[in-house]
N, C-alpha and C positions, 0 to 999 in steps of 0.2 A: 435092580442094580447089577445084579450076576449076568442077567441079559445082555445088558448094556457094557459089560465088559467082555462076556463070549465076543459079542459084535466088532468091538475094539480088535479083540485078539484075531479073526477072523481076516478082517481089512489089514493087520499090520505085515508089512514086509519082515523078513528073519532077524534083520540087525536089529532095528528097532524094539519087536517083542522081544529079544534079548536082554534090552536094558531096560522094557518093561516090565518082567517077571521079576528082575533084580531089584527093581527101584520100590517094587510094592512091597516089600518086608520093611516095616522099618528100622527093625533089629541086625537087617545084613550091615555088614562093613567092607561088600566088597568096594564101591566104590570112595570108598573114604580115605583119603590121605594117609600113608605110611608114616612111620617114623623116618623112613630115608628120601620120601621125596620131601618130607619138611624139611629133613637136614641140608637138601642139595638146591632149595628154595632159598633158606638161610643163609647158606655159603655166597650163592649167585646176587644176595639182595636184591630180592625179590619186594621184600617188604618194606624199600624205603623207599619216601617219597620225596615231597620238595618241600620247601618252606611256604608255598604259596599253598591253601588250602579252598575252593570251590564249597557254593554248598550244596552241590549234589554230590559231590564226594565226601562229604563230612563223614556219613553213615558209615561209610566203608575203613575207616583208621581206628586207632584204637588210642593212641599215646602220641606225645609231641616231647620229642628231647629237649635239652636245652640249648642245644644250638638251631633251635627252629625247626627241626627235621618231622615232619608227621610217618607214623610208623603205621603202613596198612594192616586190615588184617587178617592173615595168609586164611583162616576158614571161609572167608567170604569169596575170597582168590579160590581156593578150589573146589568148592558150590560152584560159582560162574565157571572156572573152567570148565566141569563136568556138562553142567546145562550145555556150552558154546558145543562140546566135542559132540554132546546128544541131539543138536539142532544141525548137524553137520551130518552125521549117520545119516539123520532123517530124509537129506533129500539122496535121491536115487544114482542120480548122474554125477561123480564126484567133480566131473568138469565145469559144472554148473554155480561152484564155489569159487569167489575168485578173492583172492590175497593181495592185498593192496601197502606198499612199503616203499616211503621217497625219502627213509631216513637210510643212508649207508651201514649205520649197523648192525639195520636188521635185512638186511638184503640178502646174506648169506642163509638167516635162517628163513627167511620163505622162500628161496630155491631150494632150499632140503623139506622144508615140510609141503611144496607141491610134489617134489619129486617122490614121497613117501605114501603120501595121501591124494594124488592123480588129480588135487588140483588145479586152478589155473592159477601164476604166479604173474603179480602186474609191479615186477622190482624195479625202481629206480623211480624218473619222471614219470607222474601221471599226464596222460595227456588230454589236456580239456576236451571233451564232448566224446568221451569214450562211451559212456552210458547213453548220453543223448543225440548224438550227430551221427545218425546210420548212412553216410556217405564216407564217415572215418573209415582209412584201413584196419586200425584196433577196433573200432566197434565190436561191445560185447552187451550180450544180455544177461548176467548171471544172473541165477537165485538167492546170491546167498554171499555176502563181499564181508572179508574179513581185514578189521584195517588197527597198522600200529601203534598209529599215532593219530587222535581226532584231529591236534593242533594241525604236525603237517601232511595230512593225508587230508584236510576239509573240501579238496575238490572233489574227491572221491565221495565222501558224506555229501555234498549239496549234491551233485547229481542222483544217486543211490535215493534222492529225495522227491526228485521232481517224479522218476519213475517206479517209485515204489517196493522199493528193494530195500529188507532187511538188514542191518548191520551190525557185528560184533565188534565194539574193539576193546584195546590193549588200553585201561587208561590211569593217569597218573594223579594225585590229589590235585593237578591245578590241569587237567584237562576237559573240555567244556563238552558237555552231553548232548548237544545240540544236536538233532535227528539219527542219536545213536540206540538203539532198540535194546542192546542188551553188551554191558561196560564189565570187563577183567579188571577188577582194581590188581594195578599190578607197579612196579618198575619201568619204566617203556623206554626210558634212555641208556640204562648201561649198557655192556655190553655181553656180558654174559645172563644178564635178566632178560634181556629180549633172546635169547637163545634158548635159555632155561625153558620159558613161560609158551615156545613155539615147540619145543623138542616132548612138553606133558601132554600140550596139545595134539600134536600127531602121535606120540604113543598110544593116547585115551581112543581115539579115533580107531585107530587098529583094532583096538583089543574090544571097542562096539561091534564091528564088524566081523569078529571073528578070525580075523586076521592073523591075530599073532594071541600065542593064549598068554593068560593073565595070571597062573600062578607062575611063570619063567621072565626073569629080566627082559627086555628088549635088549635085542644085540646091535643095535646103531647108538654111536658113542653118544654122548651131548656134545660131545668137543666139534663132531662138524657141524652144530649150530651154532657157535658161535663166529663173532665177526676176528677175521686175523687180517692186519695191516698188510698191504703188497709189498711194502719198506720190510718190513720185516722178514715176508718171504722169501725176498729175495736174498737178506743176507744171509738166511739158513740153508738157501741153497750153494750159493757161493761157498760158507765156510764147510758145508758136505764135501763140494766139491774138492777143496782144497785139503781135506781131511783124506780124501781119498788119492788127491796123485800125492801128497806126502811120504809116503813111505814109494812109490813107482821111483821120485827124485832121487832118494835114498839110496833104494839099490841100483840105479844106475849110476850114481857117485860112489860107490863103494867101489875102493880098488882090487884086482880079479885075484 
């Protein structure tokens, strides 16, 4: 066996024996949930789901309120988180992972976690025969397709099928497992749990890689993963604006 793990460590890349050496104690805690990322899981409701329960998501809840709502449970959420950010290390080329998002409000958080994690980001409309029509302009081969929503991302799942490509996703008590290899029970419709659940995913990611180290916070906020309205930014621009020639109007009405 010691053999058989020299050999292991030999063949592994640096990132990966990183979080092999770590993960063989089973008394470490470094990768184990804080007390502050359960709080800001908590906050973001991360842990609720819908009234509608599957039963390959059954495993993954823990309690059902009285207004129907199944309550996931956040340990099993950050086990699968870790595994997804460890299957991600794993391959070499980080281009070779691609991010798949046709819900509007997680589109902002996978242009930030490609932009962090180098990525490739497939935000908006999927467009049919991207995995399989090598005559598309999009045409892509990834290793490794990481998707929001099973429900509306399922073009992305059947193709990732026909070809043989792994896939992670984002999923909710009433989303269906169908050719998904390895499931985040998480939240996948709000808006700041798709933000939340995208922003641990690219920290954890980092900090395999050596990246960013792991006893200091990450200094990228969570706030730009989440989804903000254009309605809205636009009025915060306007009322900046209008906050700032306020006092210009002022003194030019002021008599000399």
């Amino acid at each position: 066996l010691k053999l058989q793990f020299l050999y292991l460590i030999a063949l592994s890349p640096p990132g990966p024996l990183l979080t092999m050496s770590i993960t063989s104690n089973p008394n470490s805690t470094v990768l184990k949930a804080t007390e502050n990322d359960v709080q800001k899981m908590l906050a973001c409701k991360v842990h609720m789901g819908t009234k509608n329960l599957t039963s390959h998501m059954e495993r993954y809840t823990t309690a059902r309120r009285k207004d129907g709502i199944h309550i996931l449970n956040l340990h099993m959420t950050w086990e699968k988180l870790m595994m997804a950010a460890r299957a991600i290390v794993a391959i070499e080329n980080p281009a070779d992972v691609a991010v798949v998002c046709a819900r509007p409000f997680g589109q902002r958080a996978v242009l930030k976690f490609a932009q962090n994690c180098g990525v490739t980001a497939m935000a908006g409309r999927f467009c049919p025969g991207s995995l399989t029509n090598q005559k598309q302009e999009k045409f892509a081969q990834p290793r490794l397709i990481i998707v929001t929503d099973p429900r509306t991302d399922h073009q992305a799942i059947t193709e990732s099928a026909y070809v043989n490509i792994p896939v992670i996703a984002f999923c909710d008590t009433d989303s269906p497992l169908t050719h998904v290899d390895m499931a985040i029970p998480c939240n996948n419709r709000g808006k700041l749990a798709i933000g939340m659940m995208y922003w641990l995913l690219s920290r954890e990611v980092l900090r395999m890689r050596n990246s960013i180290p792991r006893a200091l916070p990450w200094e990228v906020a969570v706030d730009l993963f989440f989804y903000r309205d254009p309605e809205e930014v636009m009025k915060k621009e306007e009322e900046e604006k209008q906050a700032i020639a306020a006092p210009v109007v002022a003194s030019t009405a002021a008599p000399a």
